[in-house]
KESENU-282642 format. One record per residue (C-alpha): residue in three letters; y negated, x negated, z negated. Coordinates in Angstrom, 1 decimal. Layout:
! KESENU-282642
@code->ALA, Y->Y, X->X, Z->Z
...
This chain:
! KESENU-282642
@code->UNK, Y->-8.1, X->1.1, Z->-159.3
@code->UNK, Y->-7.9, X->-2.6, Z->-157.6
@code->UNK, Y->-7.7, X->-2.3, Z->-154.0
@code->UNK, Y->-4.8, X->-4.4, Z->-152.5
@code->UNK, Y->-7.7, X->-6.6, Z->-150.8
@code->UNK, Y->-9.0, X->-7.2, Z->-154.0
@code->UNK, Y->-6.2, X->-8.2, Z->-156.1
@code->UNK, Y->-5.4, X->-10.6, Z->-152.9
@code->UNK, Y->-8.2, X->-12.4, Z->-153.2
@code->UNK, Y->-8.0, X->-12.4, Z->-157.4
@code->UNK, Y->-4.2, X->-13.7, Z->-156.6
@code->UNK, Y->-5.1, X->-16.3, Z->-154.0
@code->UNK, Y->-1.9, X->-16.9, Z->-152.4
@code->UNK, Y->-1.1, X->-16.0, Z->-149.0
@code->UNK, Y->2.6, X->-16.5, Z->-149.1
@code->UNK, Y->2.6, X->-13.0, Z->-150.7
@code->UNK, Y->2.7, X->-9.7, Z->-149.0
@code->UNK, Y->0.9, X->-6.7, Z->-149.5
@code->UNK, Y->4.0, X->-5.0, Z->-151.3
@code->UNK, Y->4.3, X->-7.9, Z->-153.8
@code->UNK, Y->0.8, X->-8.0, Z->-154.3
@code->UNK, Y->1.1, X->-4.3, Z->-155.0
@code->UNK, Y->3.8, X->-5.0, Z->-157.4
@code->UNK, Y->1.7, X->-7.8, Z->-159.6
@code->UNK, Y->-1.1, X->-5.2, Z->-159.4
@code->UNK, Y->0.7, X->-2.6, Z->-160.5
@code->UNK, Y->2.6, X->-4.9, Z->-163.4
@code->UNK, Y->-0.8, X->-5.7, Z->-164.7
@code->UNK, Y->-2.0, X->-2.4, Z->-165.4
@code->UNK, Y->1.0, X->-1.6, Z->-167.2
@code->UNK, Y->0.6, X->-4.9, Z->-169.3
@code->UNK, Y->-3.2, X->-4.2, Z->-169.3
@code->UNK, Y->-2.4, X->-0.5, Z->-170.9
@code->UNK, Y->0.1, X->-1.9, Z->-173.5
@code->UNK, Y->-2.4, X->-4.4, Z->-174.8
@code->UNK, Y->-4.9, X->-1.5, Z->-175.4
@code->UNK, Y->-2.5, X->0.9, Z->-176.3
@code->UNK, Y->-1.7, X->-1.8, Z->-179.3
@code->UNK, Y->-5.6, X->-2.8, Z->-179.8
@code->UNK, Y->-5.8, X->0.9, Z->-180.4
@code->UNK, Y->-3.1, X->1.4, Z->-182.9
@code->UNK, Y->-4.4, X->-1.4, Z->-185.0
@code->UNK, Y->-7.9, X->-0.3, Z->-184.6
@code->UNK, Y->-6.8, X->3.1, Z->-186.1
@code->UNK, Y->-4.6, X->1.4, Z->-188.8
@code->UNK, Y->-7.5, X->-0.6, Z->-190.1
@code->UNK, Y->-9.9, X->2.4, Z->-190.1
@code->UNK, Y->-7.5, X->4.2, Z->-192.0
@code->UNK, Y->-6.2, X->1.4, Z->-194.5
@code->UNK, Y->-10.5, X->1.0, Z->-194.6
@code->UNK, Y->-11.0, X->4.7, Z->-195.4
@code->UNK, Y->-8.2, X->4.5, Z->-198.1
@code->UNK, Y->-9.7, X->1.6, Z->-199.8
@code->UNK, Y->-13.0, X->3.4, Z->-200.2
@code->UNK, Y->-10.9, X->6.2, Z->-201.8
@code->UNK, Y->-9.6, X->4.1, Z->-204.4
@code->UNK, Y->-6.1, X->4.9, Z->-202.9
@code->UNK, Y->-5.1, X->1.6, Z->-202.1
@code->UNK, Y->-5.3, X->-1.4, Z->-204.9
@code->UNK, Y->-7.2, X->-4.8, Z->-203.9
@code->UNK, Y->-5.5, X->-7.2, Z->-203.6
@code->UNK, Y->-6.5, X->-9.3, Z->-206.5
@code->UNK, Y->-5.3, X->-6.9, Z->-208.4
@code->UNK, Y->-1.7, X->-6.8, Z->-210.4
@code->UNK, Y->1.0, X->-4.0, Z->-210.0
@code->UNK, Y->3.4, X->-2.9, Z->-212.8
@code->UNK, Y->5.2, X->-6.0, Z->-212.4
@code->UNK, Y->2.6, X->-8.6, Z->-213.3
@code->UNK, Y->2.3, X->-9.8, Z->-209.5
@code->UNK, Y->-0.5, X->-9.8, Z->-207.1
@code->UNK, Y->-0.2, X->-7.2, Z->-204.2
């Protein structure tokens, strides 16, 4: 984890004090945990939508469905 010292000097303004410093520190590992939390889910997704495709399961796209249109 960040030390309070550290994020200080990453933040660079000494108008703040330790508490709100803490605060933006703590904010930005719950921002940093939802970006990977989503690069996760999408990494997953594509593996699986990959893994499908191999399969045969899921048409490419230049292909038609029943309808006559492109998918």
């Amino acid at each position: 984890m960040l030390s309070i010292e550290r994020a200080k000097e990453l933040i660079n303004d000494p108008k703040l004090s330790d508490k709100q410093i803490e605060e933006i520190r703590n904010q930005m590992y719950m921002l940093s945990e939802f970006i990977f939390e989503q690069w996760m889910a999408e990494r997953n997704k594509a593996k699986e939508n990959k893994k499908k495709t191999e399969r045969g399961m899921v048409p490419d796209r230049n292909t038609k469905n029943r309808i006559g249109r492109a998918t």
